[in-house]
C-alpha distance (Angstrom), angle and dihedral (degrees) to the residues before:
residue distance angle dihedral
X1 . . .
X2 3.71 . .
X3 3.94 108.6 .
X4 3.97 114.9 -121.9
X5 3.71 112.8 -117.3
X6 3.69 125.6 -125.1
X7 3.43 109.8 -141.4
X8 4.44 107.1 -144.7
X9 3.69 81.7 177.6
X10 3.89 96.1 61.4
X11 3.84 89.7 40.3
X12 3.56 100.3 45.5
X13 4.10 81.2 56.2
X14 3.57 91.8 58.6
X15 3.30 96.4 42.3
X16 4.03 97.0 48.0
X17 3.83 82.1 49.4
X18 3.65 91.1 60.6
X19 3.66 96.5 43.3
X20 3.65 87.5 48.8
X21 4.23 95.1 54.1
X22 3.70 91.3 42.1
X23 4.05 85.2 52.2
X24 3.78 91.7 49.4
X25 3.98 89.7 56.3
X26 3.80 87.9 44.3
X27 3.93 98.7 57.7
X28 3.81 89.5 38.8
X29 4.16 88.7 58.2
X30 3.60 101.3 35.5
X31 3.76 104.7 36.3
X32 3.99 93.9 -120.2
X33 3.56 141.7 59.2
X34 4.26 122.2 -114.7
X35 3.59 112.6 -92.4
X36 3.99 130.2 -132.9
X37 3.79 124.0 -158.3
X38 3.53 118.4 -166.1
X39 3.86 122.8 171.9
X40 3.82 128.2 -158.7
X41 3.77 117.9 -159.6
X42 3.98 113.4 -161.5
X43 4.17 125.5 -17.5
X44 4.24 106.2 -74.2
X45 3.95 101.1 157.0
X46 3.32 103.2 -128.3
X47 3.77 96.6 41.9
X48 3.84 89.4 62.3
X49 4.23 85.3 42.3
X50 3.87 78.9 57.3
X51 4.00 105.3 43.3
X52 4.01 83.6 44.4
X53 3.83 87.8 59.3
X54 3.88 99.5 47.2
X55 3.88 94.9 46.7
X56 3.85 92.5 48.7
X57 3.54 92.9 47.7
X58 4.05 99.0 36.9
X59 4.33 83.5 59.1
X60 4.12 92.1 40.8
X61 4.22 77.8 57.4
X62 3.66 89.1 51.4
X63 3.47 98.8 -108.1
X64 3.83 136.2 121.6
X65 3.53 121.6 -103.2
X66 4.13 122.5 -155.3
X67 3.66 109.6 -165.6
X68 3.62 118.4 -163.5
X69 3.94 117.9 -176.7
X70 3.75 118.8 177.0
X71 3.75 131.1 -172.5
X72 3.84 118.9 -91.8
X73 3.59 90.5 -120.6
X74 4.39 85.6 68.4
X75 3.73 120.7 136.9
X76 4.09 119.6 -117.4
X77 3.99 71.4 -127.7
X78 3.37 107.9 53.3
X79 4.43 85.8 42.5
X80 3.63 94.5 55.7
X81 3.70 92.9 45.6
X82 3.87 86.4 57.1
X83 3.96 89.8 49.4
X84 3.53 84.2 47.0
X85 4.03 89.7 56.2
X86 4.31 93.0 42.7
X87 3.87 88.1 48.9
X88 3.77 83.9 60.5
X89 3.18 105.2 31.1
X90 4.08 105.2 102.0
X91 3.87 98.4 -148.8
X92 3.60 93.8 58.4
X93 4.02 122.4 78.6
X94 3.46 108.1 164.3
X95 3.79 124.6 41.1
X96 3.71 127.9 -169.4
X97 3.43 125.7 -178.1
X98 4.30 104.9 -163.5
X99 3.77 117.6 -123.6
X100 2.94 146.8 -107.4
X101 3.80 102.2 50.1
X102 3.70 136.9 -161.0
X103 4.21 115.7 -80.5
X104 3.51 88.7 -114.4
X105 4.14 94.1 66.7
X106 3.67 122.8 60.2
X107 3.38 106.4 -125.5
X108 3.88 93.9 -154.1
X109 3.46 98.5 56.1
X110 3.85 96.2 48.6
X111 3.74 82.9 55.7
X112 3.45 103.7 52.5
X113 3.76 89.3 42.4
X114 4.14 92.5 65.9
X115 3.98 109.2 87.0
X116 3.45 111.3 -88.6
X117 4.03 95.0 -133.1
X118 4.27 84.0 47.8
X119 3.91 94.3 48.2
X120 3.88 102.0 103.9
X121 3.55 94.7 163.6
X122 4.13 83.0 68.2
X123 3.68 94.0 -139.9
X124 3.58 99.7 117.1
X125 3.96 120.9 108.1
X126 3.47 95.9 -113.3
X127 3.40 97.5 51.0
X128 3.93 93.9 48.0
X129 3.86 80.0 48.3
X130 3.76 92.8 51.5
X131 3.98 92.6 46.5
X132 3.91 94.4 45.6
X133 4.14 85.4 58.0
X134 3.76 102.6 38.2
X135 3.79 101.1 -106.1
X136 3.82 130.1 134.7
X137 3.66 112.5 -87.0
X138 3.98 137.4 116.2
X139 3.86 127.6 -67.7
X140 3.50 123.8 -156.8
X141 3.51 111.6 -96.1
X142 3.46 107.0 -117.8
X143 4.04 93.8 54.6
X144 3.46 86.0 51.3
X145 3.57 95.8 47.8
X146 4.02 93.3 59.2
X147 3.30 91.2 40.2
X148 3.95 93.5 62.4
X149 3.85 87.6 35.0
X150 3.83 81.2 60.0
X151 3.87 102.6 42.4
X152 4.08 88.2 53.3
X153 3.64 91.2 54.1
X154 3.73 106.9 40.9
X155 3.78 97.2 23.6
X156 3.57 100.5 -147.2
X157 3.44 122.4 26.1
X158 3.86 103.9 -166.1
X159 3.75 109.7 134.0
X160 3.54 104.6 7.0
X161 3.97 125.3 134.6
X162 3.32 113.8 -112.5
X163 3.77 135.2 -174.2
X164 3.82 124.0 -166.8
X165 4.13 113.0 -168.4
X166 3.55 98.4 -155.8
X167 4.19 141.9 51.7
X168 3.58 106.0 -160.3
X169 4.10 121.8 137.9
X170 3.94 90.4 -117.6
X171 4.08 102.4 52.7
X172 3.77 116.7 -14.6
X173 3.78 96.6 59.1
X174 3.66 101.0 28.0
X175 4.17 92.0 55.3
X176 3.77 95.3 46.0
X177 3.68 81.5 62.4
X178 3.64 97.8 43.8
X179 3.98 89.0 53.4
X180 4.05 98.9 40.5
X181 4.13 73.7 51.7
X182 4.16 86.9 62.2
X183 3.58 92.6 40.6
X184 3.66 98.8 -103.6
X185 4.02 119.3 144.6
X186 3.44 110.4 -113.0
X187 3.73 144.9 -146.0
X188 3.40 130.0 -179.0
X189 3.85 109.7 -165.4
X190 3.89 122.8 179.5
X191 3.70 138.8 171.3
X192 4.25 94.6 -63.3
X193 3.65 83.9 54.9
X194 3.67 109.8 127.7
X195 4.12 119.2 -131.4
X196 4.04 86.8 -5.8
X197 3.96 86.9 -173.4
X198 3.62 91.6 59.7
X199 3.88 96.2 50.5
X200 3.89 97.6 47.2
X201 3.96 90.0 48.4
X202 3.45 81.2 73.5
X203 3.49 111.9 64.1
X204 3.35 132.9 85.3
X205 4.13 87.1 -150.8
X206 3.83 123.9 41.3
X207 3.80 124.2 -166.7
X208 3.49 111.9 -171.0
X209 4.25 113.4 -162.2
X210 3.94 111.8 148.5
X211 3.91 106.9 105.6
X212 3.82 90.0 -117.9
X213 4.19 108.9 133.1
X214 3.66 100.5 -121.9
X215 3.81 101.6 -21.9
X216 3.75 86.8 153.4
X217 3.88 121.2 83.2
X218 3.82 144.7 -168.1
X219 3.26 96.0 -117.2
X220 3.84 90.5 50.9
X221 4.02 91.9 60.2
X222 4.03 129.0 81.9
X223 3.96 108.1 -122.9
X224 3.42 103.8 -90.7
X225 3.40 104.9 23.8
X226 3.92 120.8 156.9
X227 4.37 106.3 -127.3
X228 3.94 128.0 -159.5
X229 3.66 108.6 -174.5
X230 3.75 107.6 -158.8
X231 3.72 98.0 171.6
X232 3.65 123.2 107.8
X233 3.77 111.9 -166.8
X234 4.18 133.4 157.2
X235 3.38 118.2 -140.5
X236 3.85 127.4 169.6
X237 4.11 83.6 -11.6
X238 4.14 95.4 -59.7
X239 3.82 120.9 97.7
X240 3.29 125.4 -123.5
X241 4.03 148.0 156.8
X242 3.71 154.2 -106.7
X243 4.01 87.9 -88.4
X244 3.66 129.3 64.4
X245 3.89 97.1 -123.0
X246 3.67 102.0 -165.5
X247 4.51 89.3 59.1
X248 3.57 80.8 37.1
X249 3.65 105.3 57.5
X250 3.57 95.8 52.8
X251 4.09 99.2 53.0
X252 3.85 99.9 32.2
X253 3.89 116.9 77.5
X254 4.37 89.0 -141.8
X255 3.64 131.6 4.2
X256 3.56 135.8 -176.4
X257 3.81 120.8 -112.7
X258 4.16 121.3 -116.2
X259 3.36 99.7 -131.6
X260 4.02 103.1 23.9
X261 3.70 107.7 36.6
X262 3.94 131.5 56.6
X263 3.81 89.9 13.6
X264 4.29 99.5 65.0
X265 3.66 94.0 40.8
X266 3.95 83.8 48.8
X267 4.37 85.8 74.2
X268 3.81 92.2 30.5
X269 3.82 88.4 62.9
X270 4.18 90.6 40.7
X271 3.78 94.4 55.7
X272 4.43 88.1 44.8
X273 4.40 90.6 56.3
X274 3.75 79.6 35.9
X275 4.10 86.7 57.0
X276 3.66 99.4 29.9
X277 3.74 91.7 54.5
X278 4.06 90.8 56.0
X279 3.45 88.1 47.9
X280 3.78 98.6 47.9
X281 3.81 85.8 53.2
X282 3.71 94.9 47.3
X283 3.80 89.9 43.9
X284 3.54 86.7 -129.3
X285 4.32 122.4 157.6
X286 3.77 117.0 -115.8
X287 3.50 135.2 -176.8
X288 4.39 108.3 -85.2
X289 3.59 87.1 -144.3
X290 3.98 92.5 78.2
């Protein structure tokens, strides 16, 4: 068997696409277009890689992009006044604040500071709250991302087994949610996990989120088996995942690319909240499908 692959890259297109019509209607009713904040604190690499990204692809969408990079040396004080100016700031719907931040800020608090019903990223309290109970609210985008990834695949999802490797606040937690929320039966296994092997060859869906390059195996997978590889790792100057793609590919029946999967629809799904917010404020009718 040689595993289909699911190409993020392809839906991430489509879905920018429809992000990008819906956007066009939007401006034309309301006279302006949906605004993104995102704020960079300090000069890690691959944040600015990241924050580069979003505004690019937040003005491709039609939308207007506010950039906001402040020196590493920044106060928690002086950052949550800022948030404090975006959340009122009527021209901007979405605000995301990049991590990882310097020591000297409390990541937590800068968090739970940005208005729940502007916090695209979907890490806010309220928002995890709202999630964890089945109300409308934002999920991170990555979550959200696999989750649609897994929908288009498998159609519906009710029933099905599925294993997420990984518990953190951004994509472990969050998508066990999401899939209990399609009726699937979930598992959320972790490092404490006893005879991990054993658990994943159960399910008919593995999500693999643990930062460890290519922790997952063939031989660890039920034939068949639909893969999301979250991880993002460099080794030897190449990327690649949580799951070993080459034993992968030949037990799994589809499996997501590392690079090319997860990682486009990850910005696809920030610049829908982004939309959805600005149209939840306006009142304004979109399309359910997004």
């Amino acid at each position: 068997m040689t595993a289909k692959i699911i190409d993020g890259k392809a839906a991430a297109a489509a879905l920018r696409g429809e992000v990008a019509a819906e956007v066009a209607r939007f401006r034309t009713a309301e006279g302006r277009a949906p605004g993104l904040a995102v704020v960079l604190v300090g000069d890690d690499p691959a944040s600015a890689v990241y924050v580069r990204a979003k505004g690019k692809a937040t003005v491709e969408a039609g939308m207007e992009s506010f950039e906001h990079r402040l020196s590493a040396g920044t106060s928690e004080t002086d950052l949550l006044a800022l948030v404090d100016r975006l959340n009122a700031d009527p021209a901007v719907d979405g605000i995301l604040v990049q991590l990882p931040l310097p020591p000297q800020i409390d990541a937590n608090k800068v968090i739970t500071r940005i208005d729940p019903d502007k916090d695209v990223d979907g890490f806010s309290p309220v928002n995890a709250g709202r999630l964890a109970i089945g109300l409308h609210g934002f999920v991170p985008c990555t979550p959200l991302g696999c989750l649609k990834l897994l929908r288009a695949e498998l159609g519906d999802l009710s029933g099905k087994s599925a294993v997420v490797i990984g518990r953190s606040n951004i994509v472990g937690k969050p998508l066990a949610l999401l899939l209990l929320g399609d009726s699937a039966t979930v598992t959320i296994a972790h490092s404490r996990t006893k005879d991990l092997p054993a658990v994943v060859r159960q399910a008919d869906i593995v999500v693999a989120a643990v930062g460890k390059p290519q922790m997952v195996r063939g031989d660890w997978l039920k034939p068949g088996a639909t893969v999301i590889d979250v991880g993002i790792n460099r080794i030897e100057g190449r990327l690649v995942g949580d799951v070993d793609f080459t034993s992968a590919s030949d037990v799994a029946g589809a499996i997501t690319p590392v690079p090319g999967g997860v990682g486009p629809m990850t910005i696809a799904c920030l610049l829908r909240n982004t939309f959805v917010s600005a149209a939840r404020r306006e009142n304004f009718s979109y399309g359910k499908s997004l």
